[in-house]
N, C-alpha and C positions, 0 to 999 in steps of 0.2 A: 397536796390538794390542788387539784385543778380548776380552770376557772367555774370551766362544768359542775363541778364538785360543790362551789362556794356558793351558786346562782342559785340549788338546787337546795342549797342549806336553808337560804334565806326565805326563799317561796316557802320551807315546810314550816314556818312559824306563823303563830296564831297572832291578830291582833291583838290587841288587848283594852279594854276602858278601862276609866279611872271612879266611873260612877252611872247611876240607872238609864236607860233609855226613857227620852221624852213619854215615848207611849207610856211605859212604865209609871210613870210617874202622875201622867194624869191617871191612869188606871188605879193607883191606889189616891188617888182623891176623888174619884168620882165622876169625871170628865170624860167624855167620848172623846177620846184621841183625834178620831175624822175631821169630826163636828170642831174642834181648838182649831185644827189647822184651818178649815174652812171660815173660821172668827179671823184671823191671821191674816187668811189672806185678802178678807175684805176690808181688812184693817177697821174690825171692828176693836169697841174701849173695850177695856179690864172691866169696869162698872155692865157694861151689856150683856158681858158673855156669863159674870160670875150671877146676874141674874139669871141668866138662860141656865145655867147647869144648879143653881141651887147650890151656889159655894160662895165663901167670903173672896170682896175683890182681890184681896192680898195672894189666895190662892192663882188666881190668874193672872194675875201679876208677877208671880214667883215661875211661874209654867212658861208664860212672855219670856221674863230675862234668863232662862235655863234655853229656851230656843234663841231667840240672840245670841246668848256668847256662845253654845255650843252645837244648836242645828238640830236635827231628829235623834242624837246620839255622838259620842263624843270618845270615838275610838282613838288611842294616842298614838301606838308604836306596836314592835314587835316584844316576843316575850324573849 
């Protein structure tokens, strides 16, 4: 195998996660994806937004610490 060969291996692999994308995630709670990030980024509270969306704070609190440790999505490696 060449180097060409091994460069060409590596690019053909798909990333892969380990679990849902954010969006996903607020989607099955009922949360406008947009609308959280836009909470986010005005750093508005967990109490603010779980009242704007009509969710317990927890849920947004849970949607918060899923975007801190892991960002919009949370791709690891190759397969």
């Amino acid at each position: 195998m060449t180097t060409d060969d091994h460069r060409q291996e590596t690019w053909a692999r798909a990333p892969w996660s380990t679990q849902p994308s954010l969006q996903l995630k607020t989607e099955e709670v009922g949360v406008d994806f947009d609308r959280f990030i836009g909470g986010l980024r005005l750093n508005r509270s967990d109490a603010d937004m779980a009242r704007e969306f009509g969710v317990p704070v927890g849920t947004i609190a849970a949607l918060r610490a899923q975007f801190m440790r892991y960002g919009l999505d949370s791709v690891q490696g190759q397969d």
